[in-house]
C-alpha positions as CSV (number, residue, x, y, z in Angstrom):
1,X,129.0,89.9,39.6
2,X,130.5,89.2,42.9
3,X,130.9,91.7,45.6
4,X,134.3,93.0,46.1
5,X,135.6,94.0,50.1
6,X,138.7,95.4,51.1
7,X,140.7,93.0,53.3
8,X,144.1,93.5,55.1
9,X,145.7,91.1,52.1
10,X,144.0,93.3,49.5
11,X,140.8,93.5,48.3
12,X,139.1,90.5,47.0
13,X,135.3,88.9,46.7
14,X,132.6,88.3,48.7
15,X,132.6,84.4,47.3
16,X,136.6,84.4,47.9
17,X,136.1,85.6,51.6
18,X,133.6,83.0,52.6
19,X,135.7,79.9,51.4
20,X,139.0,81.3,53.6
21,X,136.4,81.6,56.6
22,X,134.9,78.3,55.5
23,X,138.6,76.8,55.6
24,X,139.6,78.7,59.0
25,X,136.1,77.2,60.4
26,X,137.7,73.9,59.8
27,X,141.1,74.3,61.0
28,X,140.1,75.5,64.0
29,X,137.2,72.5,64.6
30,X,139.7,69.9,63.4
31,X,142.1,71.2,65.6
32,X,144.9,71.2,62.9
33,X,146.1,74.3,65.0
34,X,147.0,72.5,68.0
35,X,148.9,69.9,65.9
36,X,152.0,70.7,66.9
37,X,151.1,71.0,70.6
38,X,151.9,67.3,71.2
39,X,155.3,67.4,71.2
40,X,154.9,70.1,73.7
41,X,152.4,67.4,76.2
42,X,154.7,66.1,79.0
43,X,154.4,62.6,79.5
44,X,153.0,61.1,82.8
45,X,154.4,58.1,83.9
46,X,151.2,56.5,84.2
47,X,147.3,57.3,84.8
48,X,147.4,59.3,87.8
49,X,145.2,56.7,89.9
50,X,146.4,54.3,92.9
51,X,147.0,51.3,90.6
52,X,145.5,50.5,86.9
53,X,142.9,48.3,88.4
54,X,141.1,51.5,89.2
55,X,140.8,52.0,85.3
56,X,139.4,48.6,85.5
57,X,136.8,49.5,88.0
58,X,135.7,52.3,86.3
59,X,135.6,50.6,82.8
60,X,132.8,48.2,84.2
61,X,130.8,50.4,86.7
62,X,127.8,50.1,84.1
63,X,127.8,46.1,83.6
64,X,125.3,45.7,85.2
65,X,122.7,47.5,83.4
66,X,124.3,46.2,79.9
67,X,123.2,42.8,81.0
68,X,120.1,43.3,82.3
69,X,119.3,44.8,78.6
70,X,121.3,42.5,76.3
71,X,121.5,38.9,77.7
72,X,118.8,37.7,76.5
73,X,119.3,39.0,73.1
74,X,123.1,37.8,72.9
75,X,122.0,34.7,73.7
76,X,118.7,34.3,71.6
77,X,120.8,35.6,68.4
78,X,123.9,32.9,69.3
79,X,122.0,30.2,68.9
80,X,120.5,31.5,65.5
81,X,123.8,32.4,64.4
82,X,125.4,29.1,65.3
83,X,122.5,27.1,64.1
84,X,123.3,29.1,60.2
85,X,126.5,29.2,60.0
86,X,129.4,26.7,60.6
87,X,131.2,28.9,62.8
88,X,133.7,26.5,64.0
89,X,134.8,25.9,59.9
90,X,134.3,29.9,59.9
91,X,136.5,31.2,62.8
92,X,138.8,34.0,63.3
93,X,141.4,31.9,63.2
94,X,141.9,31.3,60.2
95,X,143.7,34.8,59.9
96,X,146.0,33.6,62.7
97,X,149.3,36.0,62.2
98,X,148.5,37.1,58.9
99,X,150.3,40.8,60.6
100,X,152.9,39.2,62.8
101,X,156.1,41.6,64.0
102,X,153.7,44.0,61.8
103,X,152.3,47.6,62.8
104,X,148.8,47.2,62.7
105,X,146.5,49.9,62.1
106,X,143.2,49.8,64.2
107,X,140.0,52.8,63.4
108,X,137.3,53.5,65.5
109,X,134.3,56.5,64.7
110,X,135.6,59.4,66.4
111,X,135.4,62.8,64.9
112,X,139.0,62.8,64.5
113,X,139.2,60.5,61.7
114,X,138.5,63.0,58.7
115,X,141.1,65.0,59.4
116,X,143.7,61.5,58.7
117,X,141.9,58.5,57.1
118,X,142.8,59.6,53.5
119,X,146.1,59.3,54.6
120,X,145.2,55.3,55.2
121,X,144.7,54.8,51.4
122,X,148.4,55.1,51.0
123,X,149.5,52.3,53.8
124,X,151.1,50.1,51.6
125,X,151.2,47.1,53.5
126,X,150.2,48.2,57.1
127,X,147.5,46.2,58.3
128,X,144.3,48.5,58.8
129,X,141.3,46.8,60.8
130,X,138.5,48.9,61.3
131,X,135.1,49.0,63.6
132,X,132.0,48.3,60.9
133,X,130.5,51.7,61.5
134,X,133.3,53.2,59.3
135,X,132.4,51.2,56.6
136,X,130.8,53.7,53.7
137,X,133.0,56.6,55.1
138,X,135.8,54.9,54.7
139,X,135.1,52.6,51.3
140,X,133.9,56.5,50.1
141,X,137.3,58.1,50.5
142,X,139.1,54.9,48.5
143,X,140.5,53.5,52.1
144,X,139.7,49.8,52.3
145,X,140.2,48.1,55.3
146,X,141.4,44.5,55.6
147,X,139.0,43.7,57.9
148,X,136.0,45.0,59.3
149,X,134.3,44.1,62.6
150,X,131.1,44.4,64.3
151,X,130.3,43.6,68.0
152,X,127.4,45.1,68.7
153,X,124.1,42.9,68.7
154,X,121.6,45.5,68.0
155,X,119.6,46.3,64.3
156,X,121.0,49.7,64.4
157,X,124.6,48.5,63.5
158,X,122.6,47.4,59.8
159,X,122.4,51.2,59.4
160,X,125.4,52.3,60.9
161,X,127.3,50.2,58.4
162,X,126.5,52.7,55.4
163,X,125.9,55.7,57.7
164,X,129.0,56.9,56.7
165,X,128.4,56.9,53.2
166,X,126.7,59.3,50.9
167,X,126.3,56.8,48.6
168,X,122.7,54.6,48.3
169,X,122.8,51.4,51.0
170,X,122.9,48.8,48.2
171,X,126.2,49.8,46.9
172,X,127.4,49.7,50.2
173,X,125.7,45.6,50.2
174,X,127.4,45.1,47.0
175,X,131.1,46.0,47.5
176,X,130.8,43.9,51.0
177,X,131.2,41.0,48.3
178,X,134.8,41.7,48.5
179,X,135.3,42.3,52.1
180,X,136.1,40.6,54.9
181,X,134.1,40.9,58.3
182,X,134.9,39.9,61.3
183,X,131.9,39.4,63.4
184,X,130.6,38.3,67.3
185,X,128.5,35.1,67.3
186,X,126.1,37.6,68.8
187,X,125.7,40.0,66.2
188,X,122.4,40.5,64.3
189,X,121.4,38.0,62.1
190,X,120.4,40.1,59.5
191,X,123.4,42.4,59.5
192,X,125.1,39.0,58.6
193,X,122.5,38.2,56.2
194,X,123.1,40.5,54.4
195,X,126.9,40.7,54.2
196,X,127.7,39.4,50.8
197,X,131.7,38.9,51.5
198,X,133.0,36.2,53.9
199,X,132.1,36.1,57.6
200,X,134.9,35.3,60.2
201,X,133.3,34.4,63.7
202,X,134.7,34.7,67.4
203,X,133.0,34.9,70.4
204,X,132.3,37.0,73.5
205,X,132.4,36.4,77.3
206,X,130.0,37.9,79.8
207,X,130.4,38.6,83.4
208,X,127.6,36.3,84.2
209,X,127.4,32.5,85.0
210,X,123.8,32.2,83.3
211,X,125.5,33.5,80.3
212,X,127.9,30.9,80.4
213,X,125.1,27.8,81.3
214,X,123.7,28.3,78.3
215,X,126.4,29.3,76.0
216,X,127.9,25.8,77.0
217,X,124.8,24.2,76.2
218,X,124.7,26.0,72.5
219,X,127.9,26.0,70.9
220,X,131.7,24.6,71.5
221,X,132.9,27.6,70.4
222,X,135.8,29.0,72.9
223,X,137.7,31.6,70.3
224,X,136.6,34.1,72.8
225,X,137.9,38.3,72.8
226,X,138.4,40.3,75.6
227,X,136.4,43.8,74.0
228,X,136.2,46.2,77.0
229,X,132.7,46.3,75.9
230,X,132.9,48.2,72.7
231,X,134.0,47.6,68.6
232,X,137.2,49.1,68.9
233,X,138.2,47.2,72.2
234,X,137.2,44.0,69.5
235,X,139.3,45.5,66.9
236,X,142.0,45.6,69.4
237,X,142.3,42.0,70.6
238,X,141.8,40.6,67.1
239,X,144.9,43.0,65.6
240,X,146.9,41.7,68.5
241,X,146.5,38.3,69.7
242,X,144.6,37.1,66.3
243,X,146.9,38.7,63.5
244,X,150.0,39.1,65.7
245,X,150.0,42.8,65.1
246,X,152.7,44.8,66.7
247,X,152.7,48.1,67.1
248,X,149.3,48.5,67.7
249,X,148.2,51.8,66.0
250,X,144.9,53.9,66.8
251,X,143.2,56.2,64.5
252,X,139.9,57.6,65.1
253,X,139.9,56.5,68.9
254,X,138.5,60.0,70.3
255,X,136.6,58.3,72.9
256,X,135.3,62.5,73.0
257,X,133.3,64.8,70.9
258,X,135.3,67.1,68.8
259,X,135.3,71.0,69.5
260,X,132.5,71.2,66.9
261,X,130.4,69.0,69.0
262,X,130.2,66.1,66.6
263,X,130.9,62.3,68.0
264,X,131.7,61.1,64.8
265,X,133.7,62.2,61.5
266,X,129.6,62.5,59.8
267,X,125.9,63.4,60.6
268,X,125.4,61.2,63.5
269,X,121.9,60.5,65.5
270,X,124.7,60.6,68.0
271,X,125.2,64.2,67.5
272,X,121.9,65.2,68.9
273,X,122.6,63.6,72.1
274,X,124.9,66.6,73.7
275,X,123.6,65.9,77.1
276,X,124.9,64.0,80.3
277,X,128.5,65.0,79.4
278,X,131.4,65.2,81.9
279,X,134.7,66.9,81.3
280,X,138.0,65.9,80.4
281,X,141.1,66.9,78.8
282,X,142.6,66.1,75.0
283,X,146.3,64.6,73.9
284,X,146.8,68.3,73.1
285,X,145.8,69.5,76.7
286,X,142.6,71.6,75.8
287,X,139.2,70.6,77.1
288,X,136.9,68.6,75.9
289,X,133.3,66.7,76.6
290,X,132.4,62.8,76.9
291,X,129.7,60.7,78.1
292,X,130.8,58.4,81.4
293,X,130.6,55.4,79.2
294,X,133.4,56.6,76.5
295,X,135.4,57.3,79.3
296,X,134.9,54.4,80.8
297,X,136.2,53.0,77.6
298,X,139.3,55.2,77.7
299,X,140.0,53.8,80.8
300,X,139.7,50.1,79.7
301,X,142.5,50.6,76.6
302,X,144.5,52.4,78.9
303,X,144.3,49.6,82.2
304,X,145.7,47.4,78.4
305,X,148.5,49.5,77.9
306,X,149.4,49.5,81.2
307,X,149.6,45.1,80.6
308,X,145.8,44.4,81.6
309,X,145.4,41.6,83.9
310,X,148.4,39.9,83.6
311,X,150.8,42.5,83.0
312,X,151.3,41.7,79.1
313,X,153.8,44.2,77.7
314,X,152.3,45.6,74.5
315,X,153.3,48.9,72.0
316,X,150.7,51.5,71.8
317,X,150.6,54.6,69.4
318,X,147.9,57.0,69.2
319,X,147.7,58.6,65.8
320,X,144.2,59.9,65.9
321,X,145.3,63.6,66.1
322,X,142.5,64.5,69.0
323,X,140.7,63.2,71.5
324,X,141.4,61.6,74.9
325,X,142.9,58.3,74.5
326,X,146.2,58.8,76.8
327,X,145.5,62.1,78.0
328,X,144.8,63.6,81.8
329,X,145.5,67.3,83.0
330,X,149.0,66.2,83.9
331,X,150.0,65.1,80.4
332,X,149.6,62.0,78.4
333,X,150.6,58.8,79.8
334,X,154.0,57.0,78.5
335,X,152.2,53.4,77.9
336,X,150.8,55.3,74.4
337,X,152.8,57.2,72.7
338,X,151.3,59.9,71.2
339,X,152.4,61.2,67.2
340,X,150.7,62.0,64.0
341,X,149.4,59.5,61.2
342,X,151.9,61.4,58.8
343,X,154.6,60.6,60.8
344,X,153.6,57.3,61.8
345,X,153.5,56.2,58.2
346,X,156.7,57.9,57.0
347,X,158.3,56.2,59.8
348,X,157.2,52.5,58.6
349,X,157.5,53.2,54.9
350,X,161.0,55.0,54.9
351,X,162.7,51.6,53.2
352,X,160.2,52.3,50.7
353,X,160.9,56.3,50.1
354,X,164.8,55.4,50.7
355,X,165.7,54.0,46.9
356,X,164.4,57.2,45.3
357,X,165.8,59.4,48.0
358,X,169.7,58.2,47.0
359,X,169.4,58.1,43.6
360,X,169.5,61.8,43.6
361,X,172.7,62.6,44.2
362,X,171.2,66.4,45.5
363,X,169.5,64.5,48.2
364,X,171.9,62.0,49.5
365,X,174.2,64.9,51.3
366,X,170.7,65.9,52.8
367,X,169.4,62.7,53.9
């Protein structure tokens, strides 16, 4: 029999009492409290730096160490790549403006993301790209994403892909039949291996001439993105310059850890790694914890927004709900405007909701 306690609402059981604390435990780590705070965050009219190449600067202070680790590997795992597949017959553009003057929906890992990516499943026809590591999360709550991509080059994104899940790896192999990936000519070979849907290529530029050399002596191949150095950067020039996609849309774009101390919306090896963190401040204005890198990542979407290198004008909208995309002590910056996914997709689906809102005649006064 369960134990009865007397509460201010009245007196109900031990087992009832644990699931409302259970439930407040969540509220308060998915910040659903704060929610309503962003209409309360000033905006800035920019990044409070000299001039946006500063975001730059800090968006590449560790390329240097990235290529001493990866050239060889990139380069190693393009020519096996290019030497199995006909990338040229398999590029990215063959998607070229499947989303244009469309709002296009782009996901990265943050923790964010469980408190809105069921909300993706109902989309309609909103494009929805999404970085490969959300794979079995996502494909678990019935959200399927047009397109998935991977940039990374190391094993570890093999795992990541079903990481997600809680369902066994091979189901996550098998329902890849009827996906779509999008994927760098330096990816692992047997990620793509193993990949039973199609394979879209596009390729990758490094910040070093011996990189070049010997890509030019590989492939003809120059369907190159501009990434920032991570997935979602990848996810971001595909959505825009490849499928015409316009507004851009983030979801799960933290770039932070939550106020749980989770990276990611799932157990994570990342998790364990609370350590070497530096502070900064959420769209809501509260603070929060990063590594240098993610914010150096922050800074490279933002140095976009603000028209990248050669001032391109661009729509930004950050529905992840959390995180630091946008945001600095003074407010979040006017190049992304800040709202929630709910409100994003009631905004873009009204003409759909609009028929059955007038043909109740109690409703039309209202509307």
């Amino acid at each position: 029999m369960d134990e009865i306690v007397n509460t201010n609402s009245g007196i109900i059981g031990i087992s009832e009492l644990n699931l409302k604390i259970a439930a407040l435990e969540e509220r308060l780590s998915s910040a659903v409290l704060f929610e309503e705070d962003l209409q309360f965050q000033p905006y800035i009219a920019g990044p409070p730096v000299q001039n946006k190449d500063a975001l730059y600067n800090r968006a590449c202070a560790s390329d240097g160490v990235t290529l001493d680790t990866w050239l060889k590997i990139w380069l190693d795992q393009i020519k096996k790549n290019s030497s199995t597949y006909d990338v040229k017959a398999n590029s990215v553009e063959q998607v070229f403006a499947k989303f244009a003057y469309k709002p296009v929906i782009i996901a990265g890992s943050g923790p964010s993301l469980k408190k809105n990516a069921a909300l993706l499943k109902d989309r309609n026809e909103i494009g929805l790209v999404s970085c490969l590591h959300n794979y079995g999360f996502l494909e678990d709550l019935g959200v399927s994403a047009d397109y998935y991509v991977n940039l990374d080059a190391g094993p570890i994104t093999i795992d990541e892909m079903y990481q997600g899940g809680k369902k066994d790896p091979s189901y996550y192999w098998d329902l890849s039949k009827d996906r779509v990936l999008i994927a760098a000519l330096t990816s692992h070979p047997d990620l793509l291996t193993r990949w039973k849907g199609k394979i879209l290529f596009y390729n990758v530029m490094a910040p070093s001439p011996e990189y070049y050399n010997e890509l030019k002596k590989t492939i003809d191949f120059p369907c190159f993105f501009s990434v920032g150095g991570n997935t979602l950067g990848a996810c971001l020039y595909f959505a825009k310059a490849i499928l015409g996609g316009c507004p851009i849309t983030y979801v799960g774009a933290d770039f932070s850890f939550g106020y749980d101390k989770k990276f990611h919306s799932w157990d994570s090896p990342y998790d364990k790694q609370y350590s070497g963190l530096m502070p900064c401040t959420d769209v809501f204005g509260n603070r929060r914890y990063t590594w240098a890198s993610y914010y150096g990542f922050k800074n490279w979407f933002e140095y976009t927004a603000c028209g990248g290198k050669g001032n391109q004008p661009g729509m930004y909208i950050n529905c992840t709900e959390g995180g630091i995309l946008g945001s600095y002590p003074e407010g979040n910056i006017m190049q992304i405007q800040q709202m929630t996914l709910k409100q994003f997709l009631w905004m873009y689906n009204l003409h759909k909701k609009f028929p059955e809102i007038m043909s109740k005649k109690e409703n039309t006064f209202l509307f």
